[in-house]
N, C-alpha and C positions, 0 to 999 in steps of 0.2 A: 634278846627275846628268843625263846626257844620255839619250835614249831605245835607243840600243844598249845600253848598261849597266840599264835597267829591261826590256827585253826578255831579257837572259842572265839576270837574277836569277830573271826570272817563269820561264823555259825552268828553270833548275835545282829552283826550288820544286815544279815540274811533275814533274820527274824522278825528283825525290826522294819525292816523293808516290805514284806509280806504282809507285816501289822497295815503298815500305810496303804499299800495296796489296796488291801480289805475294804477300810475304810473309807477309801476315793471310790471304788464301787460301790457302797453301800448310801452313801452320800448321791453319788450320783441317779441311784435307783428312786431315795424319795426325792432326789428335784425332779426328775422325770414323771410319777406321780404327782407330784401335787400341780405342774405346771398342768397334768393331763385332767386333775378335778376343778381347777379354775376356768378350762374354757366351759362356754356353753353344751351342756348335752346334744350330741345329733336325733337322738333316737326320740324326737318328739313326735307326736302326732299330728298337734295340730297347735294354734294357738288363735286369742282370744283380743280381740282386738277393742278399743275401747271409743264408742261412735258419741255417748252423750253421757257429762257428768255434771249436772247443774254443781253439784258442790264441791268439784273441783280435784276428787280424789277418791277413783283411780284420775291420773289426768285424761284427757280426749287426746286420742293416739297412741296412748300406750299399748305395746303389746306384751301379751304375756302367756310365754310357751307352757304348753298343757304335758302333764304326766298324764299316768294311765288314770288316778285317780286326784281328779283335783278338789279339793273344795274351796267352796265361797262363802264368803260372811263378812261378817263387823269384827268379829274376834282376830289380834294378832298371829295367832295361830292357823287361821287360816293358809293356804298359797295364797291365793290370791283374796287382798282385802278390801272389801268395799267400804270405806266410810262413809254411809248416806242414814240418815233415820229413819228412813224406811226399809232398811233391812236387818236382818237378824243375826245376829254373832253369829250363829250355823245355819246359813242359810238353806243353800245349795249345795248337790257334787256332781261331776263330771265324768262320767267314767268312759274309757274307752273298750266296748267289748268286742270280741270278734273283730270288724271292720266298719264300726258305726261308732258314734260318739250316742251318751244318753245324758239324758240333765234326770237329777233326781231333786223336789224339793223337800227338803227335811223340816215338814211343820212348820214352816215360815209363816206369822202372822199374817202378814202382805203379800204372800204368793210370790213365784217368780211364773215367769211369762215366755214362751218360746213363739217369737212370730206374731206376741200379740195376743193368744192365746194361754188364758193360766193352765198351769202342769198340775195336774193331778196325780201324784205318787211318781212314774217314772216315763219320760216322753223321749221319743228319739230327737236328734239333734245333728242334723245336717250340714255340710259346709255351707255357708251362707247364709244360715239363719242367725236370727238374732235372738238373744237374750235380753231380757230387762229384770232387773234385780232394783226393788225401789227406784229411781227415779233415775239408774245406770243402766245404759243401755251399748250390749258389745256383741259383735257378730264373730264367729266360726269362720275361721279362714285355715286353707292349708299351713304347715307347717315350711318355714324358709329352708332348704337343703342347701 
């Protein structure tokens, strides 16, 4: 073998090495991502905790961490879904503004209820109040850090 022919071998061993490299990075970038979209969100606000469910679902004790904008209803589509007959595919939203939480009911037949209290268009919503959505009833509690 001459030395042009062990200089292209070295040049492609080189190439090919680099290829892999590449690759073992790029690979390592999305398990790094995906493992980083699988855990829980920190940047919650607050979350919603679930005190009375005659029909069983959401269960009693569930919690369920809030976005800035959450809404509630019967519809899958919802975040969070209430299965009870007395509420509405779109029921309720939650919005977080400023540094206060707000419940809005969206035309809901049966009203939604903060503290007991039916909402009229858009009411504040404090940590420790409750909500009642048909016959579900879940209180505002801080968010777990």
């Amino acid at each position: 073998m001459d030395g042009f022919t062990l200089v292209l071998w070295a040049a492609r061993l080189l190439f090919l090495a680099l290829i892999y490299l590449f690759l073992a990075r790029v690979i390592r970038a999305l398990l790094r991502d995906l493992r980083a979209a699988t855990r829980e969100p920190v940047d919650r606000h607050g979350r919603l905790i679930v005190l009375e469910s005659p029909g069983g679902e959401p269960m009693v004790g569930r919690s369920f961490g809030l976005d800035v904008i959450t809404p509630l209803g019967r519809d899958v589509n919802n975040a969070i879904v209430i299965d009870d007959a007395f509420a509405s595919a779109d029921h309720a939203v939650l919005t977080y503004r400023g540094q206060s939480w707000y419940v809005e009911d969206l035309g809901s037949t049966n009203g939604s209820y903060v503290n007991g209290l039916r909402v009229d268009g858009v009411a504040p919503f404090g940590f420790g109040d409750e909500l009642q959505i048909g016959e579900v009833r879940m209180r505002l509690e801080r968010a777990n850090r």
